[in-house]
C-alpha positions in Angstrom: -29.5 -11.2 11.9 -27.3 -11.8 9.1 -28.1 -9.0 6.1 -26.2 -8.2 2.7 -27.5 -6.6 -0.4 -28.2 -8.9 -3.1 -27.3 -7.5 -6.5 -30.4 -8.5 -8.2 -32.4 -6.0 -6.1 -29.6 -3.3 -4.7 -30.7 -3.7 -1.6 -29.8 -4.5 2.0 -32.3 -8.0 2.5 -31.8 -10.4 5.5 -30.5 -13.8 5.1 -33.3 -16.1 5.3 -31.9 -19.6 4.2 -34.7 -21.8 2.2 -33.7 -24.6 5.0 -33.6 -23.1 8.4 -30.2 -23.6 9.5 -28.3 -24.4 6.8 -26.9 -22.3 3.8 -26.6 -23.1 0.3 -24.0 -21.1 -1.6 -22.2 -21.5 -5.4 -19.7 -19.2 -6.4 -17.6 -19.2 -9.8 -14.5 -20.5 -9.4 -11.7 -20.2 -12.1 -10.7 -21.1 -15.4 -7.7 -22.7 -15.6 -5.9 -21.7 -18.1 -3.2 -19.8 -16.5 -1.8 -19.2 -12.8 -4.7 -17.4 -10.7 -4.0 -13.4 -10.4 -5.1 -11.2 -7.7 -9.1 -10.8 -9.0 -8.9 -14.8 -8.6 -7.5 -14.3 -5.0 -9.8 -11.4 -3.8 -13.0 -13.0 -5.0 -12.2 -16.6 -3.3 -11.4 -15.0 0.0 -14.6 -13.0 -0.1 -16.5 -15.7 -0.6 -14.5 -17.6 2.2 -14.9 -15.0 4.8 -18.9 -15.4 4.1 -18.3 -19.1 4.7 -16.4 -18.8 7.6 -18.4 -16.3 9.6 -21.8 -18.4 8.4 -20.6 -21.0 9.5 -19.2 -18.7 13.0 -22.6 -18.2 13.1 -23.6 -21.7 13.4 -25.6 -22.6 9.8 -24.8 -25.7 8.5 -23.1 -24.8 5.4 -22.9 -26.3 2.1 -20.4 -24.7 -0.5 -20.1 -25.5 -3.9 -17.4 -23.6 -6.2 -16.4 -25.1 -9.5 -13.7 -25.4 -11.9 -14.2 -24.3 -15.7 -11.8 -27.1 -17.6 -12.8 -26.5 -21.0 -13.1 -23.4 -22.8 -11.8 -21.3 -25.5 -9.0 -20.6 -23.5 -7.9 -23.9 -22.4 -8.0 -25.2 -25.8 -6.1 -22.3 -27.4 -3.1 -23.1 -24.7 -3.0 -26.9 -25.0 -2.5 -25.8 -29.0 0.0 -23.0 -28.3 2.3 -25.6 -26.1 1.5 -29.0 -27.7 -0.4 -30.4 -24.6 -3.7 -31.1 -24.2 -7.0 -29.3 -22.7 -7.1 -32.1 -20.2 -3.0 -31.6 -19.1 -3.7 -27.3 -19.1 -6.7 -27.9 -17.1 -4.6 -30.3 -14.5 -2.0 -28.1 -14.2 -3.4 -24.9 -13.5 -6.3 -26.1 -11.5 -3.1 -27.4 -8.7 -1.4 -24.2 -9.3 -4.8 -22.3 -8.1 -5.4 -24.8 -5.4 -2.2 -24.3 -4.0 -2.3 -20.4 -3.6 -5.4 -20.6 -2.3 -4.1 -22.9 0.7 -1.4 -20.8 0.9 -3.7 -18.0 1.7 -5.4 -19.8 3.9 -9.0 -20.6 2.1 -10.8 -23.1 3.4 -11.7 -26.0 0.6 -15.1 -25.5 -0.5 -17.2 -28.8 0.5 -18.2 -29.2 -3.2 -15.6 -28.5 -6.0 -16.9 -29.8 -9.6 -15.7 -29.8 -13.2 -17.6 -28.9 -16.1 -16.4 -32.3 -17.5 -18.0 -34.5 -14.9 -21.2 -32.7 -16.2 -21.8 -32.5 -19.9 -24.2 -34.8 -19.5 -26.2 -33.1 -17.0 -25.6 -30.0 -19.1 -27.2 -31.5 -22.3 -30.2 -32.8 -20.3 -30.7 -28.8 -19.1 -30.2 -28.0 -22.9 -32.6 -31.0 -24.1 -35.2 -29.2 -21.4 -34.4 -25.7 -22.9 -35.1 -26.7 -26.7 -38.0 -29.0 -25.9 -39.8 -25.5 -24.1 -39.4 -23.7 -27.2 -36.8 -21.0 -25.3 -33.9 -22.5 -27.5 -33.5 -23.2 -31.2 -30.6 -25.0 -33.5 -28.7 -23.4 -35.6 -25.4 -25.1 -37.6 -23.2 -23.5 -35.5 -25.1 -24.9 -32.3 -27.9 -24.4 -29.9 -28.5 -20.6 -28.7 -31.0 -19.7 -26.0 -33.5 -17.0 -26.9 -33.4 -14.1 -24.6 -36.6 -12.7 -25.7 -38.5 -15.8 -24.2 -37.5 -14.5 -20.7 -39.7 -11.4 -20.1 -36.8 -10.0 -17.4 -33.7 -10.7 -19.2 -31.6 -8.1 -18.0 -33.0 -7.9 -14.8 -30.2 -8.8 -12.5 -27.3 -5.7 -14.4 -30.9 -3.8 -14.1 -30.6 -3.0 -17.8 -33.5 -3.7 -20.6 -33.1 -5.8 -23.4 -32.9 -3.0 -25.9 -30.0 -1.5 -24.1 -28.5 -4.8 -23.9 -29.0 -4.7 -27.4 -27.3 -1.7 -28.4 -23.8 -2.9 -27.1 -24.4 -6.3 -27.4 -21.3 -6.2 -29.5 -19.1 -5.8 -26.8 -19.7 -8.2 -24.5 -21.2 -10.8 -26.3 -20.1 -13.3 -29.4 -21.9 -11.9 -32.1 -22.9 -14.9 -34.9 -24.7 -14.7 -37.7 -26.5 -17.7 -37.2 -27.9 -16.6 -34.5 -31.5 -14.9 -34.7 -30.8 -12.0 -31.8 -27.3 -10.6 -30.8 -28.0 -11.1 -26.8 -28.9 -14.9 -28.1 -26.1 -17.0 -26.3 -24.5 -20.2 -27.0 -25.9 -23.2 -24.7 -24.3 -25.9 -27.2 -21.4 -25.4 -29.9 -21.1 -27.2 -32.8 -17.7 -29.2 -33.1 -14.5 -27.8 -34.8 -11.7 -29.3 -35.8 -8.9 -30.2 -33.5 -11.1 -29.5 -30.3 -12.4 -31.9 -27.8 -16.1 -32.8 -28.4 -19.0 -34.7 -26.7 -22.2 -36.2 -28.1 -25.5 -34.8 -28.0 -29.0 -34.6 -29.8 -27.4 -31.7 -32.0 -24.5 -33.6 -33.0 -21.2 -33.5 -31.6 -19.5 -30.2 -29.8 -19.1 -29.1 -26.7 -21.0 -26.8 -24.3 -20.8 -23.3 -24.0 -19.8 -21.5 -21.1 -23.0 -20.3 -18.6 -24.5 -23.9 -18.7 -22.2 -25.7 -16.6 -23.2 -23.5 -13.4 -26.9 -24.3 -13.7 -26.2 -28.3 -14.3 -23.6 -27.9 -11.6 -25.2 -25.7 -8.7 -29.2 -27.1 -9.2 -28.0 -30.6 -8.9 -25.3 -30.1 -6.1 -27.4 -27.2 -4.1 -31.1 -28.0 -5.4 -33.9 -25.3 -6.8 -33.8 -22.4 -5.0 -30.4 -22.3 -3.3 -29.5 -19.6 -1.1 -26.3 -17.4 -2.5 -25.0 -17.3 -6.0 -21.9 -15.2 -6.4 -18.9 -14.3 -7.8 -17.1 -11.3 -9.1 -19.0 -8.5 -10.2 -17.3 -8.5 -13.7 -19.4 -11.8 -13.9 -22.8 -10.3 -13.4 -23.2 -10.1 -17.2 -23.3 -12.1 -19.0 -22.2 -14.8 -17.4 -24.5 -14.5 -14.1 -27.1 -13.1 -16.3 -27.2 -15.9 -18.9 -27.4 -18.3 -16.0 -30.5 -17.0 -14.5 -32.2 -16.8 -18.2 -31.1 -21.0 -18.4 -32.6 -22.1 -14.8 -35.8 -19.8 -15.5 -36.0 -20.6 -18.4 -36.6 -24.2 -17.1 -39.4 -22.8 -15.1 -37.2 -23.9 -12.0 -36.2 -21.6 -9.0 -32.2 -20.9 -9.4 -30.5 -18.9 -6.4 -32.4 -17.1 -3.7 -30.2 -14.5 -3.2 -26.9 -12.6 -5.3 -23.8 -11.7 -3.7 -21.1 -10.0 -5.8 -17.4 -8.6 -4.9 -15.9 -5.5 -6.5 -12.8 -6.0 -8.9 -9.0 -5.3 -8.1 -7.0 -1.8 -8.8 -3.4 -2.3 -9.0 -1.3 1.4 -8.1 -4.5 3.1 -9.4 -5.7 1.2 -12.3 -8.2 -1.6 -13.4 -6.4 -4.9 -13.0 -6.0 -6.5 -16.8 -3.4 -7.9 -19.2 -3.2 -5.3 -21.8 -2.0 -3.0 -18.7 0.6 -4.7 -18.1 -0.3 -5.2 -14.3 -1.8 -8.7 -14.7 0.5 -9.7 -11.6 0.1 -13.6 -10.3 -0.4 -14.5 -7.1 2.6 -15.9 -6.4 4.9 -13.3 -7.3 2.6 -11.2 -4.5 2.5 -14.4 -2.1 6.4 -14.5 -2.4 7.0 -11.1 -1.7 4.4 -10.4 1.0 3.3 -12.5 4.0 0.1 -13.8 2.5 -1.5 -12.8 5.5 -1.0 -9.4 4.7 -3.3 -10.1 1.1 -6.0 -11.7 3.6 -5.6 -8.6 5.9 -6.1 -5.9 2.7 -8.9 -7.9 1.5 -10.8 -7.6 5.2 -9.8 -4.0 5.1 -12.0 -3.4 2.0 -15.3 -3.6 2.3 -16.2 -7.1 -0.3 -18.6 -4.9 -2.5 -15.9 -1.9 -3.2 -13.0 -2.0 -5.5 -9.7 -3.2 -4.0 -6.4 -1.3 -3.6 -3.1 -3.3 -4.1 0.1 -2.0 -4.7 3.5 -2.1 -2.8 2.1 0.8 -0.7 -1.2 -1.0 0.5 0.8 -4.1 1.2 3.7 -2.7 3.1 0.8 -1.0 5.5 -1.1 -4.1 5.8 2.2 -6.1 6.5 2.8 -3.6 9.2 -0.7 -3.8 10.7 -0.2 -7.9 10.4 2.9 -7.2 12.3 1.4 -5.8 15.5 -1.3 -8.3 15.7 1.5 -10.7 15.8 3.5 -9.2 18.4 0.2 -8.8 20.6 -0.4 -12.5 19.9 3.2 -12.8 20.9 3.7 -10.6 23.8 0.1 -12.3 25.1 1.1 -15.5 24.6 4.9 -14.8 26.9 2.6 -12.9 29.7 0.8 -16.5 31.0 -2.7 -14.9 31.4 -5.5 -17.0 32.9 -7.8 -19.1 31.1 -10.9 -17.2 30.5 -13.5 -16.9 26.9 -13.6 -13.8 24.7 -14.9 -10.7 26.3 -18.6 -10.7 25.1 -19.0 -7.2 24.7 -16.0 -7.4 21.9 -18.0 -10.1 20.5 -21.3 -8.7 20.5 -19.3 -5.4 18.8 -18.0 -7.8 15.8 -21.2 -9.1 14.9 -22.7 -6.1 14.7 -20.4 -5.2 12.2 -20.6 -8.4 10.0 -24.2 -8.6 10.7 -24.2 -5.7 8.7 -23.2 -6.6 5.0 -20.3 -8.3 6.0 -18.8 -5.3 7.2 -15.1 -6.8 7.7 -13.6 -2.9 7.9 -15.6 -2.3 10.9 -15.1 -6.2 12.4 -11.3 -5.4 12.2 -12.2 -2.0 13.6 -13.4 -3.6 16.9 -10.5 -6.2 17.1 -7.5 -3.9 16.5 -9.8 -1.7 18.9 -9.8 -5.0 21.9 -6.0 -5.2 20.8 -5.4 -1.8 22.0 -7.5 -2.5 25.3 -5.8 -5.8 26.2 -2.1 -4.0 25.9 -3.1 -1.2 28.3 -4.8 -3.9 30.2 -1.5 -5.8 30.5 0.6 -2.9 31.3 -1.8 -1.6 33.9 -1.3 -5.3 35.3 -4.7 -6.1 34.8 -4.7 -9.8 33.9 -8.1 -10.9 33.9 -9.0 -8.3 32.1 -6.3 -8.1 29.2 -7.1 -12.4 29.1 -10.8 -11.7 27.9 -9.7 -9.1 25.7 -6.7 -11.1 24.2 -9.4 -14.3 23.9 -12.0 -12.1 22.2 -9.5 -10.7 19.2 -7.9 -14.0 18.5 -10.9 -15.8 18.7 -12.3 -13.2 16.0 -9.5 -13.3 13.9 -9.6 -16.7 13.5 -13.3 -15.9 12.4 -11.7 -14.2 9.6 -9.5 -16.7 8.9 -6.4 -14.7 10.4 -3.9 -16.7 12.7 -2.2 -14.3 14.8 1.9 -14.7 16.4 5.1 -15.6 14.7 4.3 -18.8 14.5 1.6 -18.0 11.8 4.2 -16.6 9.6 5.5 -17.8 7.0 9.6 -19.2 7.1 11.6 -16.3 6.8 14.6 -16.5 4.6 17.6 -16.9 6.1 18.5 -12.9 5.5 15.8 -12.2 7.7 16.6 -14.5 10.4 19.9 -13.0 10.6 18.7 -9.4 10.8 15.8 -10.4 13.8 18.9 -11.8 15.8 20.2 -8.2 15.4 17.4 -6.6 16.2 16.9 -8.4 19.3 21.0 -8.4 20.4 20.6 -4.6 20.4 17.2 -4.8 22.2 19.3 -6.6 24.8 22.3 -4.3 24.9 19.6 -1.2 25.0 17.8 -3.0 28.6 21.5 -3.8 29.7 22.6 0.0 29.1 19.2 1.3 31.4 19.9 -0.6 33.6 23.4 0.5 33.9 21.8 3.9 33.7 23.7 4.7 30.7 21.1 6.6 29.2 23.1 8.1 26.7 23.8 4.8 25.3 20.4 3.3 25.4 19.4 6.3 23.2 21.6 5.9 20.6 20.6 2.2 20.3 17.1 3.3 20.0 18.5 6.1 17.6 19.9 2.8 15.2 17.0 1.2 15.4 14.9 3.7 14.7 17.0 4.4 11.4 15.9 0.7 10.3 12.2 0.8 10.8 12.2 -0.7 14.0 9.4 0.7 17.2 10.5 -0.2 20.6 7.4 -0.3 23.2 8.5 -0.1 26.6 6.3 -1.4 29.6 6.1 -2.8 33.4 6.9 -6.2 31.6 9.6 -5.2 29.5 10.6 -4.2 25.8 9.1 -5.4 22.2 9.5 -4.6 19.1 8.1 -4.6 15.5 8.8 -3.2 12.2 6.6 0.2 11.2 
């Protein structure tokens, strides 16, 4: 049984879907404003490994992850380059599509814009107002926290200590009667895109498009809400207040990833270390990003640097000469060995512990070599079945064949490689031992591991 902690309570609960058999899950998708970074990448793959192995573990799945296309943001870059929110919006919404699938992330089934809902939005808002938990100002409609006896419940804070630093995390207003008092509809300014409503033109704010969105994709009480855990407030917070304060149920269950480190510190602009996704993704296999996401466990903080990624690349690198060498050996058909099975779901079974799920495939990896060099063929079969199988769980294809076209320099240096593997067997055979050394020796010198067995000689880079 499935179980995860859920960030409202801090504690380990099992998943028990509203629907038996089927899972409901929303998670924030991006604003696009700009290319996506690496918190953008390590917060969609979390949430697609959850998919994924939900799915593995046969629910019928239903996910819904949206796209922010109008915000302060948006409209402050269609200014800056003489375009328009609608053009931004287009353009960056492809540009984060497209790493995604380059990483291998499954489409969500669901994937709507705040746009298609502003009129869904003002309904929620019309319901908000009309229950006395919202109130018009000039500026706009602001919901009023201290209608909702647990505001602050799911960042486990009060709302006095809110309070005290509301400054910095929320847009203080004068208008507005409380500082934790959020914007559910802003009055329109000049220059910016507006919609109608019952307060006069503007547009929404920001929290209210994920309770329109997810209670009429998902329905009340959907399973999983999530996203990165620099959303929890206020963002996550604000939505909870909106969909309560509608006297409707809003998610069952909060899941939440940890943030990105890069070389040591907190990813963000004004460090300088803001790096995109596709100067990574054209540097690095982006198999190897997939890989150092499963080696962290979702809920901790994430290591990348050039270190983390030239180990994961490596690790990626023997899984793909297994695949490889498995693949050349013509083992019988057989399914995945069931202990190694029973061993990785365990592990994700147990707050989607992906470390330890890697753990037991690297671990069937291992098994299935010896196997094979022991000439033990139905044996290494099961064992090379099970760890494919499971990476594939992960959403990790395994063999050269998986990687991505090399450039042309790298072709040319493989052929090497492999001409001096050849002249190395050819010089054993010979019994030229000194020779075959020396080869070695070379190869050695350029990050190159030979492993030697009953079926012959491969090769990868450490």
């Amino acid at each position: 049984m499935l179980r995860f902690t859920d960030s409202l309570t801090g504690e380990k609960v099992e998943f028990t879907p509203r629907d038996p058999g089927k899972a409901s899950i929303y998670w924030c998708g991006p604003t696009v404003y700009d290319d996506p970074h690496l918190g953008h990448a390590r917060s969609t793959l979390a949430f697609d490994v959850l998919v994924r192995y939900l799915r593995w573990s046969d629910y019928d799945v239903c996910a819904v992850s949206n796209i922010t296309d109008i915000d302060d943001k948006i409209i402050n870059r269609a200014a800056a380059e003489g375009s328009s929110e609608p053009e931004v919006a287009g353009r960056y919404e492809a540009s984060f599509i497209g790493q995604m699938d380059r990483l291998n992330v499954a489409h969500p089934d669901l994937r709507p814009r705040a746009t298609e809902y502003v009129d869904r939005m003002v309904e929620v808002i019309g319901d908000l107002v009309d229950r006395g938990t919202a109130y018009t100002t000039a500026s706009g409609v602001y919901f009023d926290v201290d209608r909702l006896d647990d505001y602050g419940a799911l960042v486990g804070r009060s709302v006095e200590d809110l309070r005290e630093g509301a400054g910095a995390r929320v847009e203080v207003d004068d208008d507005k009667d409380d500082p934790l008092d959020f914007a559910l509809w802003k009055a329109a300014k000049p220059g910016e895109p507006t919609w109608d409503s019952p307060w006069g033109p503007g547009r929404p704010g920001w929290h209210i498009e994920c309770v329109a969105m997810s209670l009429h994709l998902l329905g009340d009480g959907f399973d999983i809400h999530g996203g990165g855990d620099d959303l929890v407030f206020p963002h996550h917070e604000n939505e909870r207040a909106e969909a309560l304060g509608c006297d409707r149920a809003f998610a069952r269950h909060w899941v939440h990833n940890g943030m990105v480190q890069v070389d040591g510190e907190k990813m963000s602009k004004s460090l300088g270390n803001f790096t995109t996704l596709d100067d990574l993704l054209n540097t690095w296999d982006p198999r190897a990003l997939r890989l150092l996401v499963l080696q962290t466990h979702y809920r901790r903080t994430m290591e990348v640097g050039s270190t983390t990624l030239d180990q994961s690349a490596a690790a990626l690198a023997r899984l793909d000469k297994f695949a490889d060498r498995m693949a050349a050996a013509d083992l019988p058909e057989t399914g995945p060995d069931a202990d190694v099975v029973a061993r990785f779901r365990s592990a994700m079974d147990d707050d989607l512990g992906s470390p330890q799920a890697l753990a037991v495939i690297f671990d069937a990896v291992r098994d299935a070599n010896r196997a094979l060099d022991a000439e033990d063929d139905a044996t290494a079969a099961g064992l090379h079945a099970a760890a494919t199988h499971l990476a594939g769980v992960l959403g990790l294809e395994l063999g050269s064949a998986a990687a991505p076209a090399r450039a042309v320099e790298d072709d040319v240096e493989t052929a090497e490689i492999d001409d001096l593997v050849d002249q190395r067997l050819v010089a054993k055979a010979a019994k030229d031992y000194g020779r075959a050394d020396r080869i070695r020796d070379k190869l050695t010198a350029r990050g190159i591991v030979l492993e030697d067995s009953a079926r012959g000689t491969s090769w990868h880079r450490g």
